[in-house]
N, C-alpha and C positions, 0 to 999 in steps of 0.2 A: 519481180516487178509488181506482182498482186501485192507485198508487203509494202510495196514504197508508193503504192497507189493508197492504198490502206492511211497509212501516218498522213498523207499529204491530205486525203478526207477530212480526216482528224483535223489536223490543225487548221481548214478552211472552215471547218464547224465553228470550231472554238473562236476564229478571228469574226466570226460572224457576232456569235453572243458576245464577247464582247462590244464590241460596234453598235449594240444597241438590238432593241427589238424592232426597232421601223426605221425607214429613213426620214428625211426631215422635208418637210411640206410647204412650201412657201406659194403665197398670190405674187404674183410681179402686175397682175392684171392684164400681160401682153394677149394674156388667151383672154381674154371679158370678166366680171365680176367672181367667176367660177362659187358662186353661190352666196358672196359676201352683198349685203342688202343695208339699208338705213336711208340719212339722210345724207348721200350723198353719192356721187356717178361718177366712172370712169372717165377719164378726164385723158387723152392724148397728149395735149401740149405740156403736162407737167407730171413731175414722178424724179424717182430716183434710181432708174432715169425712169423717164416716161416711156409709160402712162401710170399714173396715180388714182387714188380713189379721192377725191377733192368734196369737199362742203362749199358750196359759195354764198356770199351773204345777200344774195337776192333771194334766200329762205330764212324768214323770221322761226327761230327753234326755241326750246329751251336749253336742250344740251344736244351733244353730238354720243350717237350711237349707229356704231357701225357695227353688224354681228352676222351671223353663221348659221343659219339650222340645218342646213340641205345637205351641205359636201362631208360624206364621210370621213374623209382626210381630215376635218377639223374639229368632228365630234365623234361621241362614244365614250369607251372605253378608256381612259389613260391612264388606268391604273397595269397595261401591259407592258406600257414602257418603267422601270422603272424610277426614271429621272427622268425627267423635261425642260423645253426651255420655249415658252413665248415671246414674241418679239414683234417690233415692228419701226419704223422707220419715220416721224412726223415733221413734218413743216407748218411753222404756225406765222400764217402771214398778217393776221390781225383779227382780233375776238373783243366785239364791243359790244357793252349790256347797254340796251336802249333807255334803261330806266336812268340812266349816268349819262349817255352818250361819249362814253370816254372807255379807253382801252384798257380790259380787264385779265385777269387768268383763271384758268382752271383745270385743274386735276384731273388724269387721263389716269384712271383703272381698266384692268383687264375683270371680264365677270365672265366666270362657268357658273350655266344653270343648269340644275338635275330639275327636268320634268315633272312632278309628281303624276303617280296613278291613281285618282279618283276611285277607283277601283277596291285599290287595297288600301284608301285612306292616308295615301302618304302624299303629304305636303311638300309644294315645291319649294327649292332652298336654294339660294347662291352662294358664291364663292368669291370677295373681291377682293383686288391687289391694286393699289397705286403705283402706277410703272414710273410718273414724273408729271411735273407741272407743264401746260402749254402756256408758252408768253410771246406775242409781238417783240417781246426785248430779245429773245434767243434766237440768233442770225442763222441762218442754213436751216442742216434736219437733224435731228434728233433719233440717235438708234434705242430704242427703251426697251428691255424686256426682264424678263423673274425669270427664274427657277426654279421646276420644284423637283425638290431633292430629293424624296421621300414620297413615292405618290402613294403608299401604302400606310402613310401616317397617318395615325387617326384624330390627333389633335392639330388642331390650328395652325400652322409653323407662322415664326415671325413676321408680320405684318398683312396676315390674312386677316377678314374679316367674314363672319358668316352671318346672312341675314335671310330671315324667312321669306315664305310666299306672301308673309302680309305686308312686309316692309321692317320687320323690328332685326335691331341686326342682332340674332342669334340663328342658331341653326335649331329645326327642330328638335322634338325631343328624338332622343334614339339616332339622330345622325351624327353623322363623324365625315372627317374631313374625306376620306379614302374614297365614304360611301358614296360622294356626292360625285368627285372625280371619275366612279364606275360606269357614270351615266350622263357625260357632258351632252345636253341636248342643246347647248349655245354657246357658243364662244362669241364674246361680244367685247370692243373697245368703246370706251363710255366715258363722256365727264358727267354723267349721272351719279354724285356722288349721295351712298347712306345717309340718310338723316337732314340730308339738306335739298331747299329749292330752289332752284333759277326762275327768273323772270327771262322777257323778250331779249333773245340775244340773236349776233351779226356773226356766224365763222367763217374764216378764210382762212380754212385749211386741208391741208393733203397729207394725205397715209401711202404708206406703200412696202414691200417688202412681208406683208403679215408672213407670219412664219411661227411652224408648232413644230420642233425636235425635239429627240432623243441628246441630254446633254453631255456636253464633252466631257462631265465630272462625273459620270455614273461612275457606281462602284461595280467591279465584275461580279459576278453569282461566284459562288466556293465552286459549283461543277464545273465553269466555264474555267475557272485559271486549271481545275485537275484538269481539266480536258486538251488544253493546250500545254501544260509541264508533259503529263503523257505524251503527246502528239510530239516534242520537241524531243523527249528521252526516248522516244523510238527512232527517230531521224537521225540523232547519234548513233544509235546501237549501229542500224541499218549501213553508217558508214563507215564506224569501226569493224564490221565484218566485211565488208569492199575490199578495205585496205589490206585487212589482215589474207584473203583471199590472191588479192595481186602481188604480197608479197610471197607468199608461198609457191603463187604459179613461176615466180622470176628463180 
């Protein structure tokens, strides 16, 4: 019984690392903002379902930023999980630049920012990814989100962008994609995009769903598949000797 207590450890270890390092994090905003801030408030009457995180257009902005610095579930470290997946869920009811008076779109990036410490001279850096465009023409919501595949890659992956603490989109010198992911102090949804500016603009829009997992494409660690092939060739063994016992008792 100690042996088959044993394997069955085993193999609950192994199904764990596989499965990821964390489980997956999501606002539905039922519990309050749970630490997400900007321009924009929980909103009961709408979501998906409601309650939603909404912008309304009796606030003259220039871009919509909604972000994160408080809830540890949505910063820190992500270079433990690792693969990831961001996401989030938009309703875009109508976005008009005042300079036009006519119904416009714009660009919804996700931004990780690493903090810099003053300290040791190290400059803050971000991390941006365009998840999808927001448009009055696109009816319902919108599910958007990235992956990163690799949170231990040091270069760029596919349609990253990295941009310093000054505003120039490079990453400082000496940083690497990994390093910045070690030290997420903001996870923030933005049509603040690099390099360009907005004038007076109208949003009528709602988010909901925000969510940071562990992705369904990670690849297993080499110890985790030994650790479940062993876990598995012992739960054979265990029952080939059952058998082979029952028949010798018969």
């Amino acid at each position: 019984m100690n042996k088959f207590k044993t394997v069955t450890t085993c193999l609950l270890l192994a199904s764990a690392a596989l499965s990821g390092a964390a489980s997956a994090t999501t606002t539905t905003f039922s519990d309050g903002d749970e630490g997400w801030t900007g321009n924009g408030f929980v909103d009961d009457s709408v979501g998906s379902p409601a309650p939603g995180f909404h912008l309304t257009p009796d606030v003259i902005v220039y871009g919509m930023s909604w972000r994160n610095e408080s809830n540890p579930a949505f910063i820190g470290d992500y270079t433990t999980i690792p693969s990831l997946t961001i996401s989030l869920d938009m309703l875009t009811n109508s976005i008009v630049y005042l300079g036009t008076g006519g119904e416009v779109t714009r660009n919804l990036f996700v931004k990780l920012t690493d903090i810099g410490d003053p300290e040791d001279f190290t400059d803050d850096a971000s991390l941006f990814y365009q998840l999808g465009t927001l448009s009055a023409d696109i009816d319902g919501w919108q599910h958007l989100s990235v992956t990163i595949e690799d949170t231990g890659a040091l270069d760029l992956p596919t349609g990253w962008i990295g941009v310093d603490g000054d505003g120039n989109p490079e990453l400082p010198a000496g940083r690497t994609f990994s390093d910045i992911l070690a030290n997420v102090g903001t996870l923030e949804f933005t049509t603040y995009e690099p390099g360009y500016f907005y004038g007076d603009t109208l949003f009528d829009v709602v988010g909901d769903n925000f969510t940071l997992e562990p992705a369904a494409t990670a690849v297993p660690e080499p110890a985790s598949w030994a650790m479940m092939i062993l876990g598995m060739g012992a739960v054979g063994a265990t029952l080939r000797r059952r058998r082979t016992m029952v028949a010798f008792a018969g």
